[in-house]
C-alpha positions as CSV (number, residue, x, y, z in Angstrom):
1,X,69.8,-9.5,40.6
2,X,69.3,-6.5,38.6
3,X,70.9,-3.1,39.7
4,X,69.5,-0.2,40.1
5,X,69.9,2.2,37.6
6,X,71.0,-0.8,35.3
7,X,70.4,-0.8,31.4
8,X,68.5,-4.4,32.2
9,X,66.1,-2.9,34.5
10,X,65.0,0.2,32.3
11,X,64.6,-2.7,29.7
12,X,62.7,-4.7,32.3
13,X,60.2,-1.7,33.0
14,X,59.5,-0.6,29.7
15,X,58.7,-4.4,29.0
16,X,55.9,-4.3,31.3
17,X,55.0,-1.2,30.5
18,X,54.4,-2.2,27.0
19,X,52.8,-5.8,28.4
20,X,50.7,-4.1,30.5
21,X,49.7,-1.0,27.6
22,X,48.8,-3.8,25.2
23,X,46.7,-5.9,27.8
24,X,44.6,-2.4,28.6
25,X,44.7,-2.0,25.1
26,X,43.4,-5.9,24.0
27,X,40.7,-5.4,26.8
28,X,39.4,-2.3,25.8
29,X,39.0,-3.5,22.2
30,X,37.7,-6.9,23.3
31,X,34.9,-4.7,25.2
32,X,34.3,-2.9,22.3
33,X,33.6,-6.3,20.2
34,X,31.2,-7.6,22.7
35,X,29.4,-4.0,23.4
36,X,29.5,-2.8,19.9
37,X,26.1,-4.0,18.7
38,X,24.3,-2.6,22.2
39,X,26.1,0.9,21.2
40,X,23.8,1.2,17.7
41,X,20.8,0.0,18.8
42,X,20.2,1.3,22.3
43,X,17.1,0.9,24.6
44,X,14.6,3.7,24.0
45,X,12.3,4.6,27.5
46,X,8.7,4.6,27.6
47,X,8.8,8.4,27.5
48,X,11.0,9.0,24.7
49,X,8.6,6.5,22.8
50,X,6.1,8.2,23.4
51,X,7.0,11.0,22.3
52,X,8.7,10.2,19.4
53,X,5.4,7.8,18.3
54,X,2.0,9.8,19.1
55,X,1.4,13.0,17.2
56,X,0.1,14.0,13.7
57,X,2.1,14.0,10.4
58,X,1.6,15.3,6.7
59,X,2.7,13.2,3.9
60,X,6.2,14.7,2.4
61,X,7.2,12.4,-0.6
62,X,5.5,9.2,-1.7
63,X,8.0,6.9,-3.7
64,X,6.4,5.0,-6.1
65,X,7.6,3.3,-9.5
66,X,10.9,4.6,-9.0
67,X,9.4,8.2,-9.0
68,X,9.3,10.4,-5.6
69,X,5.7,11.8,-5.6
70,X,5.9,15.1,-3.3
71,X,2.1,17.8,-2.8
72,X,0.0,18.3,-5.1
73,X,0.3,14.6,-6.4
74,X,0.1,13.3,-3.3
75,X,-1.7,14.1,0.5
76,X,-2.1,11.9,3.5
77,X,-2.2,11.8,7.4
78,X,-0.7,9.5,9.5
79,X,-2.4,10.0,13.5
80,X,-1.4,8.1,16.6
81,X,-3.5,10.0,20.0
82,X,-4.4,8.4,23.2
83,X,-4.4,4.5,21.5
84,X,-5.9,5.6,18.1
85,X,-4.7,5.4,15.1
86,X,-5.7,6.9,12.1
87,X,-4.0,6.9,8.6
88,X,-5.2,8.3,5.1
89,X,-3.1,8.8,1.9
90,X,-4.3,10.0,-1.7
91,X,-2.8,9.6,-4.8
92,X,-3.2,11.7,-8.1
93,X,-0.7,10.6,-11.4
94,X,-1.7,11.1,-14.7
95,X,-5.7,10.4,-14.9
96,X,-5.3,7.9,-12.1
97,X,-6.5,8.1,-8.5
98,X,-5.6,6.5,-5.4
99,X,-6.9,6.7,-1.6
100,X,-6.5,4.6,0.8
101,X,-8.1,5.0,4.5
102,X,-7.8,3.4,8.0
103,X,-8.5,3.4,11.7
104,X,-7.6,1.2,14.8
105,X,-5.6,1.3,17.8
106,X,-1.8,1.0,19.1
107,X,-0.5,-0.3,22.2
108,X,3.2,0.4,23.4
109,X,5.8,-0.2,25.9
110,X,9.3,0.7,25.9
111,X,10.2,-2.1,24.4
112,X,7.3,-2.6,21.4
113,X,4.7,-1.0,19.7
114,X,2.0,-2.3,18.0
115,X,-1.2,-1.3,16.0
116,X,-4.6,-2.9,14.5
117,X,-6.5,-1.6,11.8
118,X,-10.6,-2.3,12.8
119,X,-10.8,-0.8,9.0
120,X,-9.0,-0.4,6.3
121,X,-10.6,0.8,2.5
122,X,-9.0,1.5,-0.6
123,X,-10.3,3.1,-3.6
124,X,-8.2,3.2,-7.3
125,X,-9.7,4.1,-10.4
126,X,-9.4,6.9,-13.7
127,X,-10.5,10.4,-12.9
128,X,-14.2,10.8,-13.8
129,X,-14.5,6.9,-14.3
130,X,-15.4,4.1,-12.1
131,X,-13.9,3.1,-9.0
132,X,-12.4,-0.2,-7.1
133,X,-12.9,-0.3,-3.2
134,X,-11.8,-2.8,-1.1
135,X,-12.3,-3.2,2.5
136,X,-10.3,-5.0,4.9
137,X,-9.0,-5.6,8.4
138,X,-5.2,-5.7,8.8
139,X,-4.1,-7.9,11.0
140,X,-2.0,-6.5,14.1
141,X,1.4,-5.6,14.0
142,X,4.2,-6.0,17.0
143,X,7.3,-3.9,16.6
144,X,10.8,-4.0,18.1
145,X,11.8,-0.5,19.4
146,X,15.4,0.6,19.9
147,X,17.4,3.7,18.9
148,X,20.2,4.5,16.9
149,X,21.3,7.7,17.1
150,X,18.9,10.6,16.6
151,X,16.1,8.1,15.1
152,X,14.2,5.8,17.4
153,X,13.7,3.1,14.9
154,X,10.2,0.2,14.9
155,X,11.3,-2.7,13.3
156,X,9.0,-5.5,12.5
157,X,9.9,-8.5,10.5
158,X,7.5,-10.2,8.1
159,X,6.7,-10.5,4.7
160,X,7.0,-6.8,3.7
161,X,10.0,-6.4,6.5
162,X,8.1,-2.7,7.6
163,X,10.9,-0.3,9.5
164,X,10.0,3.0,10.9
165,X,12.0,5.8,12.1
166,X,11.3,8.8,13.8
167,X,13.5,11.6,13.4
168,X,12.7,14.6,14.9
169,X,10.2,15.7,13.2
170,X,10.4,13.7,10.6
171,X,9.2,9.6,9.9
172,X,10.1,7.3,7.5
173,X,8.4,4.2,6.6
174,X,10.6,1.9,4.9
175,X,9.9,-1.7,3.2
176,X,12.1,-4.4,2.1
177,X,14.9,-2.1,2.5
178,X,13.5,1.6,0.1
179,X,12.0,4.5,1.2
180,X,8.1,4.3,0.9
181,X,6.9,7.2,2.7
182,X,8.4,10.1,4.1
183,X,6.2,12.3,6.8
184,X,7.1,15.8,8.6
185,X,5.0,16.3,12.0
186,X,2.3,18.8,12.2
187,X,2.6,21.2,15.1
């Protein structure tokens, strides 16, 4: 038996204090382990997809060849409204030109999002020379959706591994890990 008041019992209690400090402890980390990858990429609600998603933006930079191409070089929409979507970029470097147009729908949920084009046309070519269009239909794409931090971010994996994020009032369109398009919403 230990006596009250004891050297052995203060020893006894701070023992389990410090068992009992390092088993709050050990749990709270191991719930940090399991939880971590939930904590960077949360669920985003229909809502907040919505709003993040539909709207109009104006092309801000266009990096290309290493070079970031900003107005007058470069000009371009990007459009999602009521399950239309509309997207139109233009390219002017040195005596070459650029345009590429196209229209189709999205679909989303608060888990995906997804578009079609019905029609997509590009035209390149020399100022003042002739021109090369193309026409085609892209086939549709399903995105993930999830957040992580300010950005709600569509990730869909394929041969050109295409990430968006919406910021604010900014989007991003990233490939294969680089920057490929920066936007800044119209109000």
């Amino acid at each position: 038996m230990i006596e009250s008041g004891s050297g052995k019992e203060v020893s006894v209690r701070r023992s389990r204090r410090r068992w009992r400090s390092f088993h709050v402890a050990f749990f709270a980390l191991l719930a940090l382990v399991v939880r971590g990858p939930r904590l960077h990429a949360q669920t985003v609600s229909s809502v907040e997809l919505r709003a993040a998603v539909e709207g109009t933006w104006h092309l801000e930079e266009w990096h290309e060849n290493g070079q970031v191409l900003r107005p007058p070089q470069v000009d371009g929409r990007w459009s999602n409204h009521d399950g239309v979507v509309l997207f139109m970029v233009h390219r002017m470097t040195g005596d070459s030109v650029y345009s590429q147009t196209g229209y189709g729908t999205y679909q989303m949920e608060a888990s995906m999002w997804s578009y079609v084009y019905s029609r997509m046309e590009a035209m390149s070519g020399r100022i003042g020379g002739p021109a090369q269009v193309t026409t085609s239909r892209i086939d549709s794409r399903s995105f993930r959706v999830s957040r992580q931090g300010s950005k709600i971010v569509l990730t869909f994996t394929g041969p050109d591994d295409d990430r968006r994020e919406y910021d604010g009032a900014f989007y991003t369109l990233i490939q294969n890990g680089k920057v490929v398009r920066r936007w800044r919403r119209v109000e």
